[in-house]
C-alpha angles and dihedrals in degrees: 000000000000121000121250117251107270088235083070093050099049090065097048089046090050084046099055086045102059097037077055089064102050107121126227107231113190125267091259084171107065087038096063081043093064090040097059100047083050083071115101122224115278109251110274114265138228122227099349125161129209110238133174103205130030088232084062083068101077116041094219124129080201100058092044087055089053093048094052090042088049092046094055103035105035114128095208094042091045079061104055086046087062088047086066097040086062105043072051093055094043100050083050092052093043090050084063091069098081102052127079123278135220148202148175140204155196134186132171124188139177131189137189102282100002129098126253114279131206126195121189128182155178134202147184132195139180143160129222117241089208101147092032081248083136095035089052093053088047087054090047087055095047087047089059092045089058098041082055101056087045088062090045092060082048090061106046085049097051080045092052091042083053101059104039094059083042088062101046091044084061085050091050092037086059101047084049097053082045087053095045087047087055088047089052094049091053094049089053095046083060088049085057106040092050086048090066099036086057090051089051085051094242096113136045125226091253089074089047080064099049090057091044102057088040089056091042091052092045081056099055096046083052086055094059094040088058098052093050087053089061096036087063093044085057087047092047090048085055101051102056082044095245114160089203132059114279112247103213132172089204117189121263092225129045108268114238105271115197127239104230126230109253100207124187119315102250091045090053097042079054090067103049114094100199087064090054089044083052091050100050095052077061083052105043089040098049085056098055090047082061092050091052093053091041094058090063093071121072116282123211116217129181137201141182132190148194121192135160147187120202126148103249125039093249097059090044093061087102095279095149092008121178115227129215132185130194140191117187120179110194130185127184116234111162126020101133100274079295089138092045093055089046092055084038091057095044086042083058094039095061094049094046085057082048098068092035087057081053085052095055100039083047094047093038084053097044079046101066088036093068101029086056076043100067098026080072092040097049091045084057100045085051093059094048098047094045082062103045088054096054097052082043082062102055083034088066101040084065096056088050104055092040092049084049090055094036095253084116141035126236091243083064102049091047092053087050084041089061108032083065089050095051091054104050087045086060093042085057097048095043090054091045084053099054102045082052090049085055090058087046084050095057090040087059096040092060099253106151140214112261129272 
């Protein structure tokens, strides 16, 4: 049986040694897969409501008008935007990697006693995919493109969620400067009343300073209220990206915020895109670990060519041109285990975003946890301190008729005066900071901003 020419064997032998180099990346798949059915079902809910945007959340024409102002205005989020254009630019440059490329030239030369030359010519180049190395880098880029706009969506919807607890907290800053306004009138009423007690010779000076200094302290907390309400007006303004102050007619009382339905686990990881974002690094990642192991097996390139010489331009435009055509196979055999390391770092790269993708399911879940959590705690809190106030308040009608009739001292009455106020203050806050929780909820729980 006669041997085969050795110019058969070397690319076999080049063959067997590259399949030999292909890497074997772990089945990230399965294992999210697993991950995710490890999550227990979220605690059942009470009144919630199944929505499909957070804006969905606040019934207020106003608010709308700020997130889509936000949304399309937004610095940061304009940024983000131009991130994406670019991973967007740069698959499709990447794309163009696997089609042929050509080029033209034109070259004119003269020398001492010769005539003028002119050499024009034409080639082509392009490079076989034969192992997807190529395909696989245009995936990866594709991959990036899509992990971008994944973090884009992230962003719009952090943004919506914003300004929408922005504008509530301008809704709860200025219940608590009206309820620090009540708190100072009260405070004055007593001035005056002791005033008059202490004309009609029933009261001594000490009690007109209590007061005082109750009133001067209410003032200085007002004072600083004031100047919150308009630190958050300045905040708000930054977030939908205005240059000039905001005019808003805001509401007197908190709107009516929804509780979202937290649905099953793997319905609601579906949603976040930040989780998506995570899972396509994997992605991205797992596919340029391929290309690297790929360019370690022989690549197959071809080129063809058209060039003339002729002795004006016109008549080197390729007008008797001479062709050429070239195949070249290359293989790499020796550059220092440059190539290994490389396959080793993208190999290493694919499992870091891996653990990064475990970060983001473990944090989204602990997320919604917290945020179901509190939505409990806070319901709770509510309840108690909604009783208490009111028991505060007849509490306080009490003090009042008996200072007015000497069975108790103003130092009392102040103490019971304030202790009202502190705790509708709290009830306020706590309700301001449960309609926001339920923002954070559906934040958690993927809903998005609007398209």
């Amino acid at each position: 049986m006669p041997r085969p020419p050795l110019y058969l064997l070397l690319p076999l032998a080049l063959l067997v040694h590259g399949c030999a180099t292909t890497g074997t990346s772990p089945d990230y798949s399965s294992q999210a897969e697993q991950l995710r059915n490890e999550i227990t079902a979220w605690p059942a809910q009470a009144d919630a409501a199944e929505v499909g945007h957070l804006t969905q959340l606040i019934d207020s024409d106003q608010l709308h008008q700020l997130v889509s102002q936000a949304l399309d205005n937004n610095p940061g989020l304009q940024q983000t935007w131009l991130v994406l254009r670019q991973r967007q630019a740069e698959q499709r440059r990447i794309a163009g990697g696997r089609l042929p490329s050509a080029s033209a030239g034109f070259q004119a030369s003269r020398s001492e006693d010769t005539d003028s030359s002119y050499t024009g010519s034409v080639s082509v180049s392009w490079e076989l995919d034969l192992w997807h190395r190529l395909g696989d880098e245009v995936a990866a880029a594709g991959s990036d493109s899509a992990q971008q706009q994944a973090l884009y969506q992230s962003a719009r919807d952090t943004l919506s969620a914003e300004v929408m607890q922005g504008w509530l907290g301008l809704i709860a800053q200025q219940r608590a400067l009206e309820i620090e306004q009540r708190r100072l009138a009260t405070l004055e009423q007593n001035e005056a009343l002791i005033l008059q007690r202490y004309r009609a010779g029933l009261g001594s000076l000490n009690d007109l300073d209590s007061a005082r200094s109750a009133s001067a302290s209410s003032r200085a907390t007002l004072a600083a209220d004031t100047q919150t309400l308009a630190q958050q007006q300045r905040a708000l303004q930054v977030l939908v990206g205005s240059s000039q102050p905001l005019a808003l007619q805001m509401p007197a009382d908190y709107p009516g915020v929804i509780t979202p339905l937290a649905e099953q686990p793997t319905q609601t990881l579906e949603r976040r895109p930040d989780l998506r974002a995570a899972w396509l690094a994997i992605e991205a990642e797992s596919l340029r670990t391929r290309a690297a192991y790929k360019d370690m097996l022989p690549s197959i390139s071809l080129q063809a060519a058209l060039q003339d010489i002729a002795e004006n331009p016109a008549q080197a435009l390729l007008t008797d041109p001479l062709w050429s055509l070239l195949g070249e196979l290359s293989a790499p055999l020796y550059q220092g285990g440059a190539l290994r390391a490389a396959a080793d770092i993208a190999e290493l790269t694919a499992a870091e975003r891996w653990q990064a993708y475990r970060e983001t399911l473990l944090g989204a879940v602990n997320e919604v946890s917290d945020a179901l959590g509190q939505e409990q705690a806070l319901d709770q809190q509510q309840a108690h301190i909604t009783e208490a106030l009111a028991r505060q308040r007849n509490s306080l009608t009490q003090y009042q008729r008996r200072y007015r009739t000497g069975g108790a001292t103003l130092l009392e009455l102040l103490e019971v005066q304030q202790q009202t106020y502190d705790l509708e203050a709290q009830l306020d806050t706590l309700i301001y900071n449960r309609l926001t929780n339920r923002i954070t909820l559906g934040l958690a729980l993927g809903l998005g901003a609007p398209e």
